[in-house]
N, C-alpha and C positions, 0 to 999 in steps of 0.2 A: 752768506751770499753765495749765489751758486757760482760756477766757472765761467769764464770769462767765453761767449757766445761768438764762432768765427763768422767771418762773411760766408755765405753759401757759394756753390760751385754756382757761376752764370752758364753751364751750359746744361743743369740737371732740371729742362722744365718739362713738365707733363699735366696733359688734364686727370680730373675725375669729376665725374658725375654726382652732384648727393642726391640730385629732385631732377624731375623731368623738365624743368628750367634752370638749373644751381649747375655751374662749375664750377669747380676750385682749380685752378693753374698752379700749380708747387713752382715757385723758383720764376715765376713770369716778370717781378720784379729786379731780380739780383743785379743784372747787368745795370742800370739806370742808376742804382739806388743813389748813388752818389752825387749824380746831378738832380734826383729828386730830392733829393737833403736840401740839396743848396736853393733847389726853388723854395720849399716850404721853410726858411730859413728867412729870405725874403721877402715872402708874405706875411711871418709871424711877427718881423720889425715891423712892420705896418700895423700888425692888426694881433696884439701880445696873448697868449694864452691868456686863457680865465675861465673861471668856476661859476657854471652858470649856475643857479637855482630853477627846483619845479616849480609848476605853479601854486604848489603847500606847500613852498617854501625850505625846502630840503635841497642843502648842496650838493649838487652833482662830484665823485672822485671823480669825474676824466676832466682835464684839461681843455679847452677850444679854443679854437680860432676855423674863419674860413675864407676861402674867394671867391668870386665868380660875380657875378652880376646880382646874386643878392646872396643872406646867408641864414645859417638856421640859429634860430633864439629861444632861451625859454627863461621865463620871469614869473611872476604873480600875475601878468595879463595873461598866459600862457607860452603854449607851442606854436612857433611862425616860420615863415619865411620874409626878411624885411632886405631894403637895398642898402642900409648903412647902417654899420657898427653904433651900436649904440652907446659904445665907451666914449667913441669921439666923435660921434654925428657924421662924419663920414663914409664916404662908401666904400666898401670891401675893398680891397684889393685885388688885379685882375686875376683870372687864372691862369697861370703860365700855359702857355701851348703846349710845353715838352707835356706835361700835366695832362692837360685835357688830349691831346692825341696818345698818350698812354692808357687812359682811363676809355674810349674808342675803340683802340685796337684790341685789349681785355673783351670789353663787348660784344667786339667782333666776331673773337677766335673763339666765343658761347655763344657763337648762334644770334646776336643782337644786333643787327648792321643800321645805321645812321641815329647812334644813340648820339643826342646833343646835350654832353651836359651843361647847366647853366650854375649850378653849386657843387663846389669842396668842401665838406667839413675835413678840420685838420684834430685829430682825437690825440690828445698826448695823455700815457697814462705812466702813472709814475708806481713803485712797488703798491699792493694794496689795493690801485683803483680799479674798478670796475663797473660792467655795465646789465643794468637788469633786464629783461625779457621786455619785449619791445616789436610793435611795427613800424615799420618806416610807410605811415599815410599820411604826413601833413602835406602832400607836394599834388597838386593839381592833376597830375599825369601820373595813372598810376599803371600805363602800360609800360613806359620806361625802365629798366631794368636797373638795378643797384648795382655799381660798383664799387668793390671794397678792395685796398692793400693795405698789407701789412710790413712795416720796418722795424726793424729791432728786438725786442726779446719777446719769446714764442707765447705767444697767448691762448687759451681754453677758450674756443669760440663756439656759444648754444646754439644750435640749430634744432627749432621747438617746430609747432603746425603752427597751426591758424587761430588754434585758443590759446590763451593765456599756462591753463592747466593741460596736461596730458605729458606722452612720452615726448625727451629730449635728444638728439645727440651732441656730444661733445668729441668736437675735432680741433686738434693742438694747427694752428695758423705759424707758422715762421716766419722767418725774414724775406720777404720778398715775393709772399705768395697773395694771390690775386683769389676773390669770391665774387661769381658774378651771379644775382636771382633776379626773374623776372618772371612773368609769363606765370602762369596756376600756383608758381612757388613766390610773388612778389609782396605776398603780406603775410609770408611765415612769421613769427614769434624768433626772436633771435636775443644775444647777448654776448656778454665778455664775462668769463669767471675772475675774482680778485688777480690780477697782474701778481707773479711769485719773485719774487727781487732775481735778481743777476749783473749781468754787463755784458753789454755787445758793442761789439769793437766799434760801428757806426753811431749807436746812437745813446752810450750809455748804461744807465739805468732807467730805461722807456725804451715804451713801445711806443713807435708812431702807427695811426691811423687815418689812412681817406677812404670819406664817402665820398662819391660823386651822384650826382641825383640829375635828372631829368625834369624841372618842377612842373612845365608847363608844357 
């Protein structure tokens, strides 16, 4: 197991650039993390992690759960967006405001101003798991921009083009940093390499992840 991973400095944040719509915020999260813990803490008693399956029927490694006013699924019917959990027929649970005016102001500080999102996915990934090359196009509204944070132990996050195949880069994500893509860059090819074990003093052995999405 690697070393045990500190909290980051909350006053070391800075953008960069990867795509002429992609910022990445180093450290945009660190100040919050701790009341963002505790929000997605209590959405996940509502609504418990679980391993969804594709629609060929292979289990997904990352963990889910989500909120907002509907949330993203995948089964043997496919990829969706539905308004209740289908564990317990219920509806998601809501999005916390601290949440969603986090997920805004990210938005914002990239160039994104009145992003509304209306879904959280909540990504827990445990040593091992990981995620394959991917766009994010099931959501109606595809001018809305993604955004993504990252808590807990540092992940190899793919930043691919717009086909499946070609050149990739790989950029190490940490604790507390923010990726925001939209605009010419919102249907890049993206991913998570295997998650490499550790412990970070907030969340473990995981990595937490949010998407937030704009569907409509």
């Amino acid at each position: 197991m690697q070393d045990l991973f500190d909290i980051n400095d909350p006053d070391d944040v800075w953008p960069e650039t990867l795509g002429s719509g992609t910022t990445w915020i180093h450290g945009f999260l660190v100040a919050q993390a701790g009341q963002v813990m505790a929000d997605i803490a209590r959405v996940v008693a509502q609504a418990p992690y679980r391993h969804l399956s594709t629609p060929g029927g292979k289990r997904m490694s990352v963990a889910m759960s989500n909120c907002g006013t509907q949330g993203w699924v995948s089964d043997r019917a496919g990829y969706r967006y539905q308004t209740t959990d289908p564990h317990t027929a219920k509806p998601w649970p809501a999005m916390p405001p601290g949440l969603r005016a986090l997920a805004q102001q990210a938005a914002k500080d990239s160039g994104y101003d009145g992003f509304e999102p209306g879904v959280c996915l909540i990504n827990h990934y445990a040593p091992g798991a990981r995620m394959g090359l991917h766009q994010d196009r099931d959501e109606n509204n595809l001018t809305a921009p993604i955004v993504s944070f990252s808590l807990g132990l540092p992940a190899t996050f793919i930043w691919g083009g717009w086909q499946r195949t070609g050149t990739t880069r790989r950029i190490m994500l940490r604790h507390g940093d923010a990726v925001v893509w939209g605009g010419e860059d919102r249907l890049r090819f993206h991913g998570v390499a295997p998650l490499k074990d550790g412990e970070h003093a907030l969340t473990g052995r995981a990595r937490i992840n949010l998407t937030f999405r704009q569907i409509n």
